[in-house]
C-alpha positions, 0 to 999 in steps of 0.5 A: 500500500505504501508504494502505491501512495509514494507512487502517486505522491512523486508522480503528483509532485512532478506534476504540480512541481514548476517546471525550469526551460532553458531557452538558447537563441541569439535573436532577443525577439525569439528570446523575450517571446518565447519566454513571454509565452512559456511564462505564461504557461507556468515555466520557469525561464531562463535564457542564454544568447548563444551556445556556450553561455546555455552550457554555462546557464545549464550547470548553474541551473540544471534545466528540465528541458533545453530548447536551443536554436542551431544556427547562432554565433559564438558557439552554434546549438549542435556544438553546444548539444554535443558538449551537453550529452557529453557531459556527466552533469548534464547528459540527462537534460532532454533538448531540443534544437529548433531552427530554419534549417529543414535538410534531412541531413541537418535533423538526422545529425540533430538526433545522432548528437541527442536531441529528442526533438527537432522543430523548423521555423516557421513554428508557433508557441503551441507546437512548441509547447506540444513538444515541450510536453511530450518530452517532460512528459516521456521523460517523467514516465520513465522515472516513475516506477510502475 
């Protein structure tokens, strides 16, 4: 019996617990949309202007999920995905990389480097929110024992 209860207990806790998004971009606009929207679904925001500044924000923050732009200079999102997955401390966040660029090549080495998702611009808020929840959600599933 006691299981059970701990079982629904965690499983309430991550649901209600508020959830941290890490968002990566170069482009303010994106950036202050994005986490305009996401705030408003009752994220957590915490942005990054490019690639090497969300691994920084990442350790500091240990975000449940990073959204990171691809293209974007100092240090591109698949550089900055690779050191992610690399990483001890860091491996475990999911990402996904969103981006103009739509090449069956560019989203097949997208997931070789760990991204769980890859979404083309132009997108809207909602899509991306759809995959933001379906990914916490997986990932959340896979936790919780049964």
């Amino acid at each position: 019996m006691t299981g059970k209860r701990d079982t629904a207990r965690a499983e309430r806790t991550e649901k209600t617990r508020q959830r941290t998004l890490l968002i990566v971009d170069d482009d303010s606009d994106i950036l202050e949309l994005l986490r305009g929207f996401f705030e408003r679904e009752e994220f957590r925001v915490v942005t990054a202007e490019n690639g090497l500044e969300g691994i920084e924000r990442a350790r500091e923050i240990m975000p449940d999920l990073i959204l990171l732009n691809y293209l974007m200079p100092v240090m591109d999102g698949f550089r900055a995905c690779r050191v992610l997955k690399k990483t001890p401390y860091t491996r475990h966040i999911p990402v996904i990389i969103f981006s103009a660029c739509a090449g069956e090549e560019t989203i097949a080495e997208a997931f070789r480097l760990g991204a769980e998702e890859y979404i083309t611009s132009p997108f809207s808020a909602r899509e991306m929110l759809a995959q933001v929840n379906s990914v916490l959600e997986r990932r959340a599933a896979a936790r919780v024992p049964r």
